[in-house]
C-alpha positions as CSV (number, residue, x, y, z in Angstrom):
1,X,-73.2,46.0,-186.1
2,X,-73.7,49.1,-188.2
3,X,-75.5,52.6,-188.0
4,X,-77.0,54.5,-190.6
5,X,-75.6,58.1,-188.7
6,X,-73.4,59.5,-191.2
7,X,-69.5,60.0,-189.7
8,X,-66.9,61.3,-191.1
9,X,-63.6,59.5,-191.1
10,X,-60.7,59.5,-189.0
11,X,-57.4,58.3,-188.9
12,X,-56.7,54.8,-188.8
13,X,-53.7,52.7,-188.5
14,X,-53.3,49.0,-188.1
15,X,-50.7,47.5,-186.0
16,X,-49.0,45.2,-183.7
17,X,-50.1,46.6,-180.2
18,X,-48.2,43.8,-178.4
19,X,-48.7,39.7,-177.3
20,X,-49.2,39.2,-181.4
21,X,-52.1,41.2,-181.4
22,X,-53.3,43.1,-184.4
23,X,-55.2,46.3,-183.7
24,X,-56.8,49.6,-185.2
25,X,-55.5,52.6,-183.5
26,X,-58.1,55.4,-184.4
27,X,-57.6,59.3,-183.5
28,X,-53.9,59.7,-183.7
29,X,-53.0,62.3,-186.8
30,X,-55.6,64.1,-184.3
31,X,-54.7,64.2,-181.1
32,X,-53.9,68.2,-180.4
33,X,-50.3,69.6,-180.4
34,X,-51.3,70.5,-177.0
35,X,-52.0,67.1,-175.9
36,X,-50.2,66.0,-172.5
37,X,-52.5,63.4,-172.0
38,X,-54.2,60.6,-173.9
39,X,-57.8,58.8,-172.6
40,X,-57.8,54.9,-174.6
41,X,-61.1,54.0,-175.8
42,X,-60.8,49.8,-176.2
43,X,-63.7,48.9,-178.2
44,X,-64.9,45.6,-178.1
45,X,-66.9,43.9,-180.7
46,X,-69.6,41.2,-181.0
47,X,-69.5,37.6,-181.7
48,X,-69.0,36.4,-185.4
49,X,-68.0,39.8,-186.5
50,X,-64.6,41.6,-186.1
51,X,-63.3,44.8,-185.4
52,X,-63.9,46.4,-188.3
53,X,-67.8,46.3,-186.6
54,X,-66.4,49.4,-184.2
55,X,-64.8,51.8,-187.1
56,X,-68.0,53.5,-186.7
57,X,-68.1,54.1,-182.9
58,X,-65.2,55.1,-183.1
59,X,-65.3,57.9,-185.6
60,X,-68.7,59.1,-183.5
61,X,-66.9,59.0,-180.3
62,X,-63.6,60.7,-181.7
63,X,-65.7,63.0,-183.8
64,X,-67.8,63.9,-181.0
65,X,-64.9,65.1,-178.6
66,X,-63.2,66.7,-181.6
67,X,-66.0,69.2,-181.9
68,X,-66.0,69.6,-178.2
69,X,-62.4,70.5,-177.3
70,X,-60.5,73.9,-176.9
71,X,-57.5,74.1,-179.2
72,X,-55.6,74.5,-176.2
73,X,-56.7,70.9,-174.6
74,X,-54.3,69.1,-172.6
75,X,-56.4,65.8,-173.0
76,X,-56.7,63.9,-176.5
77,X,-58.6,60.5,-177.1
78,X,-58.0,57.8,-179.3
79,X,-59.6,54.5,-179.8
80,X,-58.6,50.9,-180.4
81,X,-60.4,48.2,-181.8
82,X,-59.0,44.6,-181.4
83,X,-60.6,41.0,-182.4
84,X,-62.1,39.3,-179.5
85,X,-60.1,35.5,-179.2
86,X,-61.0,33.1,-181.7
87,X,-62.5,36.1,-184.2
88,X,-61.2,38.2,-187.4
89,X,-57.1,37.6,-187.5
90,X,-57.5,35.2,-184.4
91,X,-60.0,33.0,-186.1
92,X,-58.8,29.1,-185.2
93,X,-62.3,27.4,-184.8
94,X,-65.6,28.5,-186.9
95,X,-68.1,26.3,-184.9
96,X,-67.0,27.6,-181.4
97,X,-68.3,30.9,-182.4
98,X,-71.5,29.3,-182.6
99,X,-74.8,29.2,-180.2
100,X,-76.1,25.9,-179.6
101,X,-79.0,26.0,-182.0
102,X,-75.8,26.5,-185.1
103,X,-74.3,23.3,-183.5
104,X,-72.1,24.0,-181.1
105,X,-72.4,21.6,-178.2
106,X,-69.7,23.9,-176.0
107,X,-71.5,26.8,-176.6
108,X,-71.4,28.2,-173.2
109,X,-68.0,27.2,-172.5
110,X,-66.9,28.4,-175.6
111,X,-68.6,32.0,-175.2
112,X,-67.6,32.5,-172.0
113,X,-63.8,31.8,-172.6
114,X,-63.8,33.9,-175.3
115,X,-65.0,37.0,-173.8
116,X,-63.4,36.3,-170.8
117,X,-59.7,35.7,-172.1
118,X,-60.4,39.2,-174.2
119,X,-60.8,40.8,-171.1
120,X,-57.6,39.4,-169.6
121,X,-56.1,40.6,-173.0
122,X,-57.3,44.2,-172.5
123,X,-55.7,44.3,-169.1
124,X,-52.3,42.7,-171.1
125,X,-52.9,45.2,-173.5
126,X,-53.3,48.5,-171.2
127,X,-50.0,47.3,-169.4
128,X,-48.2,48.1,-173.0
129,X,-49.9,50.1,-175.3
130,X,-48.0,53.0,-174.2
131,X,-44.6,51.9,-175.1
132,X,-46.0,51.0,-178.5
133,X,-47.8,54.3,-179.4
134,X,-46.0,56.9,-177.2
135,X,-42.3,56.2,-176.6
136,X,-40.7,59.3,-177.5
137,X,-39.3,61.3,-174.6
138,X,-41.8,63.8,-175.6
139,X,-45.0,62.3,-176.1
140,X,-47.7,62.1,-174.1
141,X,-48.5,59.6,-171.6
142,X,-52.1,57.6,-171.5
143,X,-53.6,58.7,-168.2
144,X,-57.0,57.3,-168.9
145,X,-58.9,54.1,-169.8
146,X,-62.4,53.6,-171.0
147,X,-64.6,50.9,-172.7
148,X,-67.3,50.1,-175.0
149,X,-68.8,47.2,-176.2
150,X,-71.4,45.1,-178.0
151,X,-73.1,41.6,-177.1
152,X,-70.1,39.9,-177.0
153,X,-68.1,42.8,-176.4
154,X,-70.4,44.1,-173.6
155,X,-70.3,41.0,-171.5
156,X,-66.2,41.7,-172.1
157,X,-67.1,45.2,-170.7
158,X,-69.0,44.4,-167.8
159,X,-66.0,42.1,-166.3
160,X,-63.4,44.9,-167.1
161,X,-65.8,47.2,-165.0
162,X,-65.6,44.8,-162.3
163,X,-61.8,43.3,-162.8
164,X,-59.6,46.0,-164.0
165,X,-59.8,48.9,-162.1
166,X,-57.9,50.8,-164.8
167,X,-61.2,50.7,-166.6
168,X,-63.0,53.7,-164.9
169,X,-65.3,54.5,-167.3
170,X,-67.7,52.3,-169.4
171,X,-70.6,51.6,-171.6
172,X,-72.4,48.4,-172.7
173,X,-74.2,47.5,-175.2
174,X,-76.6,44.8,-175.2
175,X,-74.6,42.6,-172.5
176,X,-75.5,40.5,-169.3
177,X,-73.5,40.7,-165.7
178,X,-75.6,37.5,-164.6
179,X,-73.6,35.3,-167.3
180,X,-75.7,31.8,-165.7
181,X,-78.9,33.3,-165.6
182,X,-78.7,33.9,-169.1
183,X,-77.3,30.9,-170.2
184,X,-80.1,29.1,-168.3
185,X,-82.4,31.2,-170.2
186,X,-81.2,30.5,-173.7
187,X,-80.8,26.9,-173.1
188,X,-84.5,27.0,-172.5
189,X,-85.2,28.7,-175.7
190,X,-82.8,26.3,-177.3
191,X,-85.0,23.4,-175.3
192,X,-81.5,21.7,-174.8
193,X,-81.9,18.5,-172.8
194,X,-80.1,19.4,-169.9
195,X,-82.8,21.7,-169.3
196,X,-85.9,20.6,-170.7
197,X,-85.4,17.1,-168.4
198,X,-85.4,18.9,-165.3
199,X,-87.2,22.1,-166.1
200,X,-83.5,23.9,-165.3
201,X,-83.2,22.3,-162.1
202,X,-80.0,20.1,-163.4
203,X,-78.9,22.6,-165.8
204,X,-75.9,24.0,-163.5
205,X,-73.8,21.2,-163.2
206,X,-74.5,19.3,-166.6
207,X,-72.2,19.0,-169.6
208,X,-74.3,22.4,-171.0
209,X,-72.9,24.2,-167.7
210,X,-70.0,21.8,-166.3
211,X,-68.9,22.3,-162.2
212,X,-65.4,24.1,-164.0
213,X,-67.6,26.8,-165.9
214,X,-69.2,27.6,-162.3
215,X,-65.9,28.3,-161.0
216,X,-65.2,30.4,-163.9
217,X,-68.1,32.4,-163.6
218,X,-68.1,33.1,-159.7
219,X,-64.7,34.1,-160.2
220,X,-64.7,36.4,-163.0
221,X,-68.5,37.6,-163.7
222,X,-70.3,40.7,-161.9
223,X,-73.3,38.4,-160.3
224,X,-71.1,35.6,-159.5
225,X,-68.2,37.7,-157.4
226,X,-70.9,38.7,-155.6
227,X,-73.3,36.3,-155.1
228,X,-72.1,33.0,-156.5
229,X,-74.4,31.3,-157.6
230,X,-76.7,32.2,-154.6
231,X,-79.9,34.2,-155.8
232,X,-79.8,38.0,-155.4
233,X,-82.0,38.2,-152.4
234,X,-84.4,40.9,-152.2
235,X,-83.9,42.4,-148.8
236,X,-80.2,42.5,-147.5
237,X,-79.1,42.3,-143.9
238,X,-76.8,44.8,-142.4
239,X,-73.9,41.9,-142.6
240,X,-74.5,41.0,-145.8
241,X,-74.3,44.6,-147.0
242,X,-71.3,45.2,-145.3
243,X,-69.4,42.0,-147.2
244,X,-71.0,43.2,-150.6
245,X,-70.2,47.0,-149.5
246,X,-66.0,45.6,-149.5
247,X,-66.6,43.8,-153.0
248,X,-67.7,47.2,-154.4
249,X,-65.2,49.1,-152.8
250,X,-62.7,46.7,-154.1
251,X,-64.4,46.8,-157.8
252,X,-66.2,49.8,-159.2
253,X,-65.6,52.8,-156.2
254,X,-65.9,55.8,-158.0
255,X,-66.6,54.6,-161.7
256,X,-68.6,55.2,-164.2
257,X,-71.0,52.9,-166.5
258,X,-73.7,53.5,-169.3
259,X,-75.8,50.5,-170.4
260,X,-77.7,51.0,-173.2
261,X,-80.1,47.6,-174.0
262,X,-82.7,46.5,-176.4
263,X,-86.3,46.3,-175.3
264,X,-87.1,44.0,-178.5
265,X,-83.5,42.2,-177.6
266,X,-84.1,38.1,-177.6
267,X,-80.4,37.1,-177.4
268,X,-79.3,39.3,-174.4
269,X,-82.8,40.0,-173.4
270,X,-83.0,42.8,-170.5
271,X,-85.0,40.6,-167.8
272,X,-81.8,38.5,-167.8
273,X,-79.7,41.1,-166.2
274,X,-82.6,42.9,-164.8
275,X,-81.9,41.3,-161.1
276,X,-78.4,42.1,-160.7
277,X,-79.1,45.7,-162.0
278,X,-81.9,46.1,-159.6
279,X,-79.8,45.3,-156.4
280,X,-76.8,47.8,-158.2
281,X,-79.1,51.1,-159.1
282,X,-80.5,50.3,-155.4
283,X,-77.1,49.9,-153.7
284,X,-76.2,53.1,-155.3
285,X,-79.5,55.2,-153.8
286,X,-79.2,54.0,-150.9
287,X,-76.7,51.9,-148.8
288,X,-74.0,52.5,-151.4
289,X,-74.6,56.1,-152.1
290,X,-71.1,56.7,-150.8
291,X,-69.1,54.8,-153.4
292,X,-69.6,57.6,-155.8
293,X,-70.8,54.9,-158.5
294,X,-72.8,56.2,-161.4
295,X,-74.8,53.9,-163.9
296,X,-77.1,54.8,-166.4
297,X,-79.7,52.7,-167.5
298,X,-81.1,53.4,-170.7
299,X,-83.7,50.6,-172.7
300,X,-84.5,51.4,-176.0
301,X,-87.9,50.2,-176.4
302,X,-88.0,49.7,-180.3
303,X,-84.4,48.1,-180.4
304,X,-83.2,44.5,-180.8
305,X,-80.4,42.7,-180.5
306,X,-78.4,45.7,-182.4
307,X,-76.9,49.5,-182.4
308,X,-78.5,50.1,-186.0
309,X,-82.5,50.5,-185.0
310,X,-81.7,53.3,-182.7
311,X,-80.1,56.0,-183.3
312,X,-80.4,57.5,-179.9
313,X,-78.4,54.7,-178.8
314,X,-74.9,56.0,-180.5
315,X,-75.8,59.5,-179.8
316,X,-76.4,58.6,-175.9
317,X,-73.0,56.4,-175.8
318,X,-71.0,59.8,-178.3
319,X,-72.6,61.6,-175.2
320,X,-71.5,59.6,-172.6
321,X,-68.0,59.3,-174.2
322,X,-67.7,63.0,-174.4
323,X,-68.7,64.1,-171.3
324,X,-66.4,61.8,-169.4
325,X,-63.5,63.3,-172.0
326,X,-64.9,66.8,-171.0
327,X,-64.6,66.3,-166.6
328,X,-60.5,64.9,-167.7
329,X,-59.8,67.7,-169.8
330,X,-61.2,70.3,-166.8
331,X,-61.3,69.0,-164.0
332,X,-65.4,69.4,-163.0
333,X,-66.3,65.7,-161.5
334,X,-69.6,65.0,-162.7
335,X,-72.9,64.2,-160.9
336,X,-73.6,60.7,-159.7
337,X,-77.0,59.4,-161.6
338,X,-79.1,56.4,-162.0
């Protein structure tokens, strides 16, 4: 993933952040003297890259608060940029990186894992990054947590929105909350067997999408904490919005989320999460209005499967980044939108 916006650098420095874990710590040599409080930006990238792929998200984000700030901000920002499991310094095993058309007969097993153990590992992470960045008496403390990331990295993101509620704020690029509807929908562009022999009917179930990666998914993913792996239904009754109504309260109360997707995308293709975001953006208008919830839902209609096409995308997700930077450092909560 690369953008052609032109960003000036900032500091960098690579190191052990804990659990063996190699990372780039961006912003530091710039946080203000003033600083008695640090947001983390974790930036997650997308599969077969590394986390050099977010060096320029992170000087855009950085840069963009940097211009923003008063000298006198108690509020600084840095990001971090880690490999995903089983990528750059954690590389074990090339072919379960792949998609099922490059070979990989675990593919969505081996996806899914990934992502989902690099979740788990931001939560590890956020539990001691502090006592590896900030342990002097006088430093600051981190009193904020926010995400972003790509394919890969956005499907990370969209279980962190849902599973760690130290993540309040966060965007997505190009990811899926409805992790089975889009496997289903690849392994029918892939024409694998286990669909193609039953039209999908057998899919869930079969060695493409074992009974194991079902529990998995219903336990960890957006659409499958809520639903299972029960369709969204279209109408709700007032039970069933007061079970979903506990989930949400439990989950994403008060947070904030920008998802920024690809009309041209073919991977992650919009229509595969469209359902799931339908029943959220409506909770939110209506039933939900109360859980303070904000998503914004913004499809690039020239983009693909990338940042690079669009540079509206990086400026909406600098924007985004910023103005969440801007309601810590003053106070001023923000207005809900959809």
């Amino acid at each position: 993933m690369s953008n052609s916006t032109t960003h000036y650098p900032v500091s960098k420095k690579t190191a052990h952040i804990g659990a063996g874990i190699l990372g780039d710590i961006y912003g530091l040599d710039e946080l203000p003297r003033s600083c008695i409080s640090v947001s983390c930006l974790w930036l997650l990238h997308g599969r077969l890259v590394s986390k050099d792929s977010m060096q320029f998200l992170a000087s855009g984000c950085l840069q963009s608060w940097q211009k923003r700030q008063s000298p006198e901000s108690k509020v600084g920002l840095i990001a971090i940029a880690f490999d995903q499991r089983n990528h750059g310094t954690r590389l074990v095993h090339d072919l379960a990186n792949e998609a099922w058309r490059g070979g990989n007969e675990t593919h969505a097993q081996d996806m899914f894992s990934v992502f989902n153990g690099t979740a788990i590992d931001v939560s590890h992470l956020i539990d001691h990054i502090g006592s590896y960045l900030f342990h002097d008496a006088e430093s600051p403390s981190i009193g904020r947590h926010l995400a972003v990331g790509y394919s890969l990295g956005g499907h990370t993101v969209w279980q962190l929105f849902f599973n760690e509620p130290r993540i309040t704020e966060a965007v997505v690029i190009v990811g899926c909350p409805d992790y089975a509807r889009l496997l289903k929908d690849r392994a029918r562009l892939s024409k694998r067997t286990t669909y193609t022999a039953s039209n999908g009917a057998d899919f869930f179930g079969s060695k493409d999408f074992p009974n194991a990666l079902i529990s998995s998914v219903q336990k960890y993913d957006p659409k499958g904490i809520l639903f299972g792996s029960s369709d969204i239904p279209v109408s709700l009754s007032e039970t069933e919005r007061k079970r979903l109504g506990g989930i949400l309260d439990s989950r994403v109360k008060g947070k904030q989320l920008l998802l920024c997707s690809g009309g041209r995308d073919k991977l992650v293709p919009y229509h595969c999460a469209e359902p799931f975001l339908q029943f959220l953006k409506g909770a939110i208008e209506s039933w939900y209005k109360d859980g303070d919830v904000s998503v914004e839902d913004i499809v690039y209609p020239e983009a693909g499967h990338e940042c690079r096409c669009s540079e509206a995308m990086v400026k909406d997700i600098t924007r985004f980044i910023s103005d969440v930077m801007a309601e810590a450092d003053t106070g001023v909560h923000r207005v809900s939108k959809i």
